[in-house]
N, C-alpha and C positions, 0 to 999 in steps of 0.2 A: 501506333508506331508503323506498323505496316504500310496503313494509307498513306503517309507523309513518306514515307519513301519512294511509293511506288508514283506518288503524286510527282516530286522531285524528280523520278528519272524521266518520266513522261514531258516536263518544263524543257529537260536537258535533251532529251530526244527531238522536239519540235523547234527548240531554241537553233539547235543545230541545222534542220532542213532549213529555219529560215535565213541563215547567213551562207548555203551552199543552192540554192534555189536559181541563182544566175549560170549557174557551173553546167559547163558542158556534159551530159550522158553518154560515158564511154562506154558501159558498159549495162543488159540488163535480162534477166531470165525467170526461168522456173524450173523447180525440182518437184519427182515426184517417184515415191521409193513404197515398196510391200515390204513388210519386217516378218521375220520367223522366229520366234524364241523358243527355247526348252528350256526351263530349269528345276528347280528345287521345291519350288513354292506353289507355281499352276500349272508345271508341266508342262501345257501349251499354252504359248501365248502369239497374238498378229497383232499390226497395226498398219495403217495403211499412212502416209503424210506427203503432206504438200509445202513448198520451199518458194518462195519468190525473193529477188533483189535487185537493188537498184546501185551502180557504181554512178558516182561522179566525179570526174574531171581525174580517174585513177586514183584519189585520194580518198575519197568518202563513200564508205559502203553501209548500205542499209538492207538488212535481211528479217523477213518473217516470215513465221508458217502454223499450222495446226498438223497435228495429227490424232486420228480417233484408235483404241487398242479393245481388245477384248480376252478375256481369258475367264472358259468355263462361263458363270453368271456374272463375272466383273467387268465393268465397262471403265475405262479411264481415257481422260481427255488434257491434252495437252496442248498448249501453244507456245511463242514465242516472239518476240522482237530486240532485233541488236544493232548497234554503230557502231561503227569503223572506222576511227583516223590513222592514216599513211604518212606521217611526217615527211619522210622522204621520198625522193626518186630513184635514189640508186641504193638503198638501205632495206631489206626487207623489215624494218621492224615500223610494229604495228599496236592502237592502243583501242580497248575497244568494252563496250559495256552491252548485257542482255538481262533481259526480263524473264524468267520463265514463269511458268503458272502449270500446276500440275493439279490432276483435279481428279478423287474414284469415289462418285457418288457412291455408292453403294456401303463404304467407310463412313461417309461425312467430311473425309480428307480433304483438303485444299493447304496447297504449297505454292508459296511468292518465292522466288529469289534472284536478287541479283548479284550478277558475275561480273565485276570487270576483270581483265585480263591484259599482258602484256607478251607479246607475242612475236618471235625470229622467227621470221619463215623461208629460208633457202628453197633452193628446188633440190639438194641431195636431200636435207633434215631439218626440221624445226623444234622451238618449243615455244610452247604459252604455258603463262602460272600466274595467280590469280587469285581471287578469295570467292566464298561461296557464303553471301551473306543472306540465309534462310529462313520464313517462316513459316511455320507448320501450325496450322486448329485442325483441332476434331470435335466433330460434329457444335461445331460452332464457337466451341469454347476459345478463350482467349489464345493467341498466337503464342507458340515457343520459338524464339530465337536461336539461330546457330551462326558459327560462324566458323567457315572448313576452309583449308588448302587446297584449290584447286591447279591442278596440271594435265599437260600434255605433252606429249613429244609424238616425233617421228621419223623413221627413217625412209629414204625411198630406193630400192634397190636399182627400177629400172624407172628411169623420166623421160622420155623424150615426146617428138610431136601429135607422137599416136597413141604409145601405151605407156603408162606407169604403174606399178607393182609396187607395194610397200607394206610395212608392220609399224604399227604404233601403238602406245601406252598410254591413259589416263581415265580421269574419274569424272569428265562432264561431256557435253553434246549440246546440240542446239536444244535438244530437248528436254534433257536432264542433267543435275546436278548432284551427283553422288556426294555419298562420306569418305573420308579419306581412305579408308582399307575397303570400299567397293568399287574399286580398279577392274579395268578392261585390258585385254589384248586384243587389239586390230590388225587381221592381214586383210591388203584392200587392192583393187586394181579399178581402173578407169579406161577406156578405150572412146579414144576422138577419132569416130564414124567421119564429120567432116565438120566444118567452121562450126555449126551451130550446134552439132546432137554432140551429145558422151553419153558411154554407159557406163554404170557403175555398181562396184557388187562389193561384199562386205562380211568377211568372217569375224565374229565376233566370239571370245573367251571370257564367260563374266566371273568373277570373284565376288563374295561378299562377307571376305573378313581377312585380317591380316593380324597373326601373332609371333613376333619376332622376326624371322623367317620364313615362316609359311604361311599357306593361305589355304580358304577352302572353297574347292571349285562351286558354283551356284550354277552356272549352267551356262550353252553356248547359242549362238545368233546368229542368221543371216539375213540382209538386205540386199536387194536390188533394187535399181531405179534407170531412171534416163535424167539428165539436164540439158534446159534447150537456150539455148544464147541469141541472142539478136540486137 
């Protein structure tokens, strides 16, 4: 079940560059970010990742990346690839589908899942939501299915040409795709150096459980990076 899935989005990921392949490149870059974690489970953890994409014609975005993590003797590897339709021009809404692949040898772990999403994106605040349709084996054994709510939001306190300041809320990333009560809080800022560089930094607040009202902290994060535009 897995492989027909993953097969299928790969048809629909390629299907797609081939009917935008005429389309003008407005836009196109790379990211590249050090992650810091503390929490509950390995106390310390890093990971280092890399981010490439490709805009066309304003409507069609195409994004992938790796990143490699380590904590204590664990190593885990991750990647990803996603698309991007912009129906509109003057509308910020957005429809969009990703692959992740999460991988800790050391477990036998390996995680498929795909996310599509539907997504408002203003420049005060957005949201995306979404499903989080997952496979999990250990150590080779048959795949367990899931199938979770995925969201996001956010607000942006300060946006304008140079710097933006904001907090947001949710339980996926390009990289990962939580359960629904392992929610984050994000406060985030970005600074455009000029046309092509921004830098970017990133407090992170993880949870990893939710009972009526409360939750129980797991532990917090920080990333920084640069992205380069051209």
């Amino acid at each position: 079940m897995k492989k027909k899935v993953i097969t299928i989005f790969i048809l629909i990921f390629f299907f797609g560059i081939h009917n935008v392949n005429a389309l003008e490149i407005t836009e196109k870059g790379i990211e590249a970010y050090l992650r810091m974690e503390f929490n509950r489970s390995f106390n310390y953890y890093g990971d280092i990742s890399a981010i490439g994409f490709i805009e066309l014609n304003n409507r069609y975005t195409f994004r992938g990346g790796f990143s490699l993590g380590k904590a204590a003797d664990i190593t885990d590897f991750n990647t990803f690839i996603s698309a991007r339709y912009s129906p509109f021009r003057n509308l910020p809404l957005h429809f969009s589908v990703s692959y992740i692949y999460n991988n800790l040898p050391e477990y036998g772990v390996h995680t498929s899942t795909i996310v599509p999403v539907i997504s408002f994106n203003a420049s005060r605040a957005g949201i995306s939501i979404g499903s989080n349709f997952r496979f999990t084996s250990f150590f080779k054994e048959s795949a367990q299915f899931e199938s979770i709510l995925s969201f996001y939001g956010y607000f942006n306190i300060i946006n304008d040409d140079i710097l933006k300041i904001g907090t947001g809320l949710g339980n996926f990333s390009d990289f990962h795709a939580e359960n629904l009560g392992a929610f984050s809080l994000f406060i985030y800022s970005t600074i455009q150096m000029n046309s092509r560089w921004v830098i970017v930094n990133e407090f992170e607040i993880l949870q990893s459980g939710i009972d009526g009202f409360t939750t129980a902290f797991y532990g917090f994060a920080w990333r920084g990076g640069v992205k380069f535009t051209w």
